[in-house]
C-alpha positions as CSV (number, residue, x, y, z in Angstrom):
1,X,162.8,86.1,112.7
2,X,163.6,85.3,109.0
3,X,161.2,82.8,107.5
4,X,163.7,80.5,107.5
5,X,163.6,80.7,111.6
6,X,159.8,81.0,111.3
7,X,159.5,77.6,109.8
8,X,161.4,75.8,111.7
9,X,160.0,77.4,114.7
10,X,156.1,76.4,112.9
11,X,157.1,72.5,112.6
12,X,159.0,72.6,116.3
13,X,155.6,74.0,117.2
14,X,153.3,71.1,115.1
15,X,155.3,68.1,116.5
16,X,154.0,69.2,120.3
17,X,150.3,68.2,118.7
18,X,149.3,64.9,117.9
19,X,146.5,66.4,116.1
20,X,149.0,67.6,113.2
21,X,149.6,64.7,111.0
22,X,152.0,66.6,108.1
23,X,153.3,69.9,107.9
24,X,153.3,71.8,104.5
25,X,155.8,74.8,103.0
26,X,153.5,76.7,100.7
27,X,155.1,79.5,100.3
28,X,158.5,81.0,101.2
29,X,159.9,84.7,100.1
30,X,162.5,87.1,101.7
31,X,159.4,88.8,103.7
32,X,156.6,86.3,103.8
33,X,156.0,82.3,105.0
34,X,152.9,80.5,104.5
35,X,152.2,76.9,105.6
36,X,149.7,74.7,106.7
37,X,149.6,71.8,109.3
38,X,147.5,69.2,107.8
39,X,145.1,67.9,110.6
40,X,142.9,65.8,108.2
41,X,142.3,65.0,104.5
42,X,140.0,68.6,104.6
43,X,141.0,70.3,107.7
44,X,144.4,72.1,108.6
45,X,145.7,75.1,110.0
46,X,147.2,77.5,107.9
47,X,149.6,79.8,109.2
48,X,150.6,83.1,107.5
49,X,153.5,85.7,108.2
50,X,154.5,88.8,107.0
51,X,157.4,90.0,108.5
52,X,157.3,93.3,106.3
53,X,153.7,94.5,107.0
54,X,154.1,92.7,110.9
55,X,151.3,91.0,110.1
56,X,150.1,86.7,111.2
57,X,147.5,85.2,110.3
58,X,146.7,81.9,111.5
59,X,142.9,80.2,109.9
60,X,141.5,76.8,110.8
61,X,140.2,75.7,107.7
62,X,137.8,72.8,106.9
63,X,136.2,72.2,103.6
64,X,137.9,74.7,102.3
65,X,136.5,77.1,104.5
66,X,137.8,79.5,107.2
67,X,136.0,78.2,110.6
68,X,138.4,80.2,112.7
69,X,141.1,82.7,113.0
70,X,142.8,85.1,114.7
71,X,145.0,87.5,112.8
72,X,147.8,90.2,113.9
73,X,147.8,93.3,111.4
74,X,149.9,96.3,112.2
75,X,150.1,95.3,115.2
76,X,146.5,94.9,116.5
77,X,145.2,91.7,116.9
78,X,141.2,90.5,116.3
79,X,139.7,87.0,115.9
80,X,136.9,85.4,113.4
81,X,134.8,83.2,116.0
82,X,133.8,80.2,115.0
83,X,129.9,81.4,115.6
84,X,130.7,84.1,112.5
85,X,134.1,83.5,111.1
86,X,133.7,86.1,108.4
87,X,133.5,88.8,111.5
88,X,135.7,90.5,112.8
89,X,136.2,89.9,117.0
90,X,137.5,93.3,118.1
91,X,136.7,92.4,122.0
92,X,139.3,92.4,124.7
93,X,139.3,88.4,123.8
94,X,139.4,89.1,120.3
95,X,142.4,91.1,120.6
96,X,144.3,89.1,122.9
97,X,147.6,88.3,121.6
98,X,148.3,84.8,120.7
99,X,151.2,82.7,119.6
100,X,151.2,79.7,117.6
101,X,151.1,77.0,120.5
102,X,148.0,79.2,121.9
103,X,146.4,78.9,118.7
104,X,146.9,75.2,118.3
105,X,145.1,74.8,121.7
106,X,142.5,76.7,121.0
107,X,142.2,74.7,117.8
108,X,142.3,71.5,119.6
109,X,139.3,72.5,121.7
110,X,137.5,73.9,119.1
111,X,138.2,70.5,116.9
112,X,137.4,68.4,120.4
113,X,133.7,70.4,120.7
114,X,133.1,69.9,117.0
115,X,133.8,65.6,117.6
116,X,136.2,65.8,114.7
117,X,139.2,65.2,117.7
């Protein structure tokens, strides 16, 4: 997909949450998209592609802080649990591959347990 497809396909994919209140372009080149679906005032999700290095990163951020992510580089995927997001979750569940809806749903619990959904 060209980032052009990408973001559309990233704000088709925020309008299935409620959770998502506004969706931001950040940044757009030939290669690489980043944006973030703003959830709150200090909390979105920021979603990364490189379609040169095949590499996605998608980072729930709040206070300015990664509190989860999982991430696709070369194509091996890991997660940063929200117990130790600066680790790296190389475990069968850590490496499962996810999309952007999974993501979001995963987000949506994780935002549910934390009582800020």
């Amino acid at each position: 997909m060209t980032p052009e497809q990408l973001a559309s396909h990233i704000e088709a994919t925020a309008v299935g949450f409620p959770y998502i209140v506004r969706v931001e372009m950040v940044l757009r080149t030939p290669h690489t998209l980043k944006m973030r679906l703003h959830i709150m005032p200090d909390c979105f999700v920021q979603v990364y592609h490189n379609t040169q290095k095949n590499l996605v990163s998608y980072a729930l951020v709040m206070g300015g802080m990664r509190i989860y992510g999982r991430n696709r580089d070369g194509g091996t995927w890991h997660r940063h649990p929200v117990e130790d997001p600066d680790s790296h979750d190389f475990s069968e569940e850590g490496q499962r591959p996810v999309d952007l809806d999974g993501f979001l749903m995963e987000v949506g619990g994780i935002l549910t347990d934390l009582g800020v959904l």
